[in-house]
C-alpha positions in Angstrom: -12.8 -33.7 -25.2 -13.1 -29.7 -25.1 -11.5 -27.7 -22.7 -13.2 -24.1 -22.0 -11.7 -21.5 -22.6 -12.4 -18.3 -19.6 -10.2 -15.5 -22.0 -12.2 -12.5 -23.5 -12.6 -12.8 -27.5 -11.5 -16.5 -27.1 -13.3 -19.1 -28.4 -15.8 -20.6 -25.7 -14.0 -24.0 -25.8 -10.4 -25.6 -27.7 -10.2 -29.5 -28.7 -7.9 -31.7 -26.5 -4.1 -31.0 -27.6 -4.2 -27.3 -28.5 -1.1 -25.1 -27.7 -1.9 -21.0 -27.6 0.7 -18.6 -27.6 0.1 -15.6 -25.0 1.9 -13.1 -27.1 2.6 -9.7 -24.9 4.5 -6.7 -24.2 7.7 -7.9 -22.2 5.6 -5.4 -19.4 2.3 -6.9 -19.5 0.2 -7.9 -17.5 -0.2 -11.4 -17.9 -1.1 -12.8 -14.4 -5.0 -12.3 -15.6 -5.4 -13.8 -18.6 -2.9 -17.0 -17.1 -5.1 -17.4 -13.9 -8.5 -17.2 -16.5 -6.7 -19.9 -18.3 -6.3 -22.0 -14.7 -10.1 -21.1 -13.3 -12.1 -23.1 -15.6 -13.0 -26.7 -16.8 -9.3 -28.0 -15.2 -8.5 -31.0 -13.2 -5.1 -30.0 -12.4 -2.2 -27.3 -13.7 1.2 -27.5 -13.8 3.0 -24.3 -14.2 6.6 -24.1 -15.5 8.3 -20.8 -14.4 11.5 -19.8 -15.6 10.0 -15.9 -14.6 9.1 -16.2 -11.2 10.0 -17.8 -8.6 7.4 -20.7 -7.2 6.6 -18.5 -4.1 5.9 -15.7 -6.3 3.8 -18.0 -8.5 1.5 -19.4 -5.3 1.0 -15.7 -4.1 -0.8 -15.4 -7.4 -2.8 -18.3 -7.4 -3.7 -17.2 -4.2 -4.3 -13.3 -5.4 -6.5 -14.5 -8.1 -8.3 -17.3 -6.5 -7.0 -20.3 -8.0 -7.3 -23.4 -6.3 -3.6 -23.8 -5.8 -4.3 -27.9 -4.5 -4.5 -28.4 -8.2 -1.1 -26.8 -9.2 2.5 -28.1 -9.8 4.7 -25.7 -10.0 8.2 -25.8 -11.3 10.5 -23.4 -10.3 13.5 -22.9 -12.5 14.9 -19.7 -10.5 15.2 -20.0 -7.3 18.8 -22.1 -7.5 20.2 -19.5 -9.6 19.4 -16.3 -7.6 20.6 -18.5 -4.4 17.5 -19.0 -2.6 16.3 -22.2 -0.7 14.3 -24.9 -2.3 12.4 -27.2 -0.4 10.5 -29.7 -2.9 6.7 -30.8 -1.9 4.3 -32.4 -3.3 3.5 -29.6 -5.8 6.8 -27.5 -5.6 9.5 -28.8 -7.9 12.7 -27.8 -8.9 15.9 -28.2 -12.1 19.1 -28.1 -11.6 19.2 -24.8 -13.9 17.0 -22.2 -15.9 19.1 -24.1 -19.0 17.7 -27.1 -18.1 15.4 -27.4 -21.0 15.2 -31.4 -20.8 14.5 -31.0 -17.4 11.6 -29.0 -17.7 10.2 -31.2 -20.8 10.8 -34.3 -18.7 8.9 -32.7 -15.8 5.9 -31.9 -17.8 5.8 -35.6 -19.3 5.9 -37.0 -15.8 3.0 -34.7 -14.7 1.2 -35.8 -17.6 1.6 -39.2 -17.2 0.4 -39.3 -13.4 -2.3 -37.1 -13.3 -5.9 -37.5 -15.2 -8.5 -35.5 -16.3 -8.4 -32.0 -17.5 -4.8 -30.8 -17.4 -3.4 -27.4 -18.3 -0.2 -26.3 -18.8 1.4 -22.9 -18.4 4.9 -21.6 -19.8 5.6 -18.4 -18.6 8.0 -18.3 -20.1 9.2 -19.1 -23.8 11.3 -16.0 -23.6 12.8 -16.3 -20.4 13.7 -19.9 -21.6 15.8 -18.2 -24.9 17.4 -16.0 -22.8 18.5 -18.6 -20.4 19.3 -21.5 -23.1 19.1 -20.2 -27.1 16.1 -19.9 -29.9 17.1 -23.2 -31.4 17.4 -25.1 -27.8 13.9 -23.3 -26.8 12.0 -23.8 -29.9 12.9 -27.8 -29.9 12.2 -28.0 -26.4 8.4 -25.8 -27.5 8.1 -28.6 -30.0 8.2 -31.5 -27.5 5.6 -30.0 -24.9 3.3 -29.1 -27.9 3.7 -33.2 -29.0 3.3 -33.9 -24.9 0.0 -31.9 -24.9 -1.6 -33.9 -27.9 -0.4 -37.2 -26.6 -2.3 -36.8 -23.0 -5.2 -34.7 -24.7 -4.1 -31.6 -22.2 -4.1 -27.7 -23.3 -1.4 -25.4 -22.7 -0.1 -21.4 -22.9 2.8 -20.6 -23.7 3.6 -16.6 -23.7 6.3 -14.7 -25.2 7.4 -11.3 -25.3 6.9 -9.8 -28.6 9.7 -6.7 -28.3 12.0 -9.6 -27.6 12.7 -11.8 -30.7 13.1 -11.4 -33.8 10.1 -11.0 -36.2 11.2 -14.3 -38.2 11.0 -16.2 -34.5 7.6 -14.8 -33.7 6.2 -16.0 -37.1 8.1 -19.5 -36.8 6.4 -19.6 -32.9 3.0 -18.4 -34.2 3.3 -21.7 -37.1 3.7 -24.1 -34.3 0.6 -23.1 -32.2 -3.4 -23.7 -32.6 -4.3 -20.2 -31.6 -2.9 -17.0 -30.4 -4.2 -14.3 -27.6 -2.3 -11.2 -28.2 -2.0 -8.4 -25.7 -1.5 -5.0 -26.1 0.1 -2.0 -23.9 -3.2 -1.0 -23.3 -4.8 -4.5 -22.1 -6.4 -5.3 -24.9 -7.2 -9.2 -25.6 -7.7 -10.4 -29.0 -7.2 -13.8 -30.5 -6.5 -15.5 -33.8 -7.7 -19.2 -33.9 -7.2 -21.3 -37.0 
């Protein structure tokens, strides 16, 4: 099974299990190219946010017309900047933005009770090394890139080049299929293997 892929200078369609790395400037604009990802060929999303803050993240959908009924949508920030969290049926919540297992194991239950095309977007890998550490992060990377093979989904994962080290960018870029890199200026180009 392909999944199509809506991103300029992308290929036109990834096989089942790929993980891309979104590598940008830690001020890019990302929102785009991560609702392009959502628009096309997908069953249902589930977006892991240790950025924003899930309100934030609907009032994109929304901005960028994406069919939000489709969407999980962890929040990982809102207990740690104090605001209220009211769980629904696509609204979910960890204890912490450390909560690395907790995000894994809430990806692995989305997988495993929903069908069809399903994306997944972490936004993001940085945030999660900031909050937790590289090693924690890149294990935690590792087990959502074996979740995405094992239920045939797709998933982006962006990080903020400035950020990390140029040894952790090259070990990130080893574990992914394909990487989109954006520029300062908003330029989209892509490396596939």
């Amino acid at each position: 099974m392909d999944y199509e892929l809506a991103i300029e200078n992308a290929p036109e369609t990834v096989p089942e299990g790929t993980g891309i790395m979104l590598l940008h400037p830690s001020t890019g604009e990302t929102d785009r190219l991560d609702t392009d990802f959502f628009k096309t060929d997908t069953d249902h999303l589930f977006i892991l946010s240790t950025r924003t803050t899930a309100r934030e993240v609907q009032q994109k959908l929304e901005y960028y017309e994406v069919d939000e009924s489709r969407a999980t949508i962890l929040d990982t920030l809102s207990i740690e900047r104090g605001y209220s969290r009211r769980s629904s049926d696509n609204v979910r919540y960890v204890s912490s933005p450390d909560d690395l297992d907790g995000m894994v194991e809430a990806i692995r239950t989305f997988l495993e009770t929903h069908d069809g095309k399903l994306r997944i977007s972490v936004d993001s890998v940085t945030e999660m090394a900031y909050y937790a550490d590289e090693e924690r992060t890149r294990e935690a990377v590792e087990q959502i890139l074996d979740l995405l093979r094992e239920h045939d989904a797709i998933g982006l994962f962006h990080v903020a080049e400035e950020v990390h080290d140029q040894s952790v960018l090259d070990d990130y870029r080893d574990l992914f299929d394909g990487v989109i890199h954006l520029t300062e200026d908003g330029t989209v180009t892509c490396d596939f293997s």
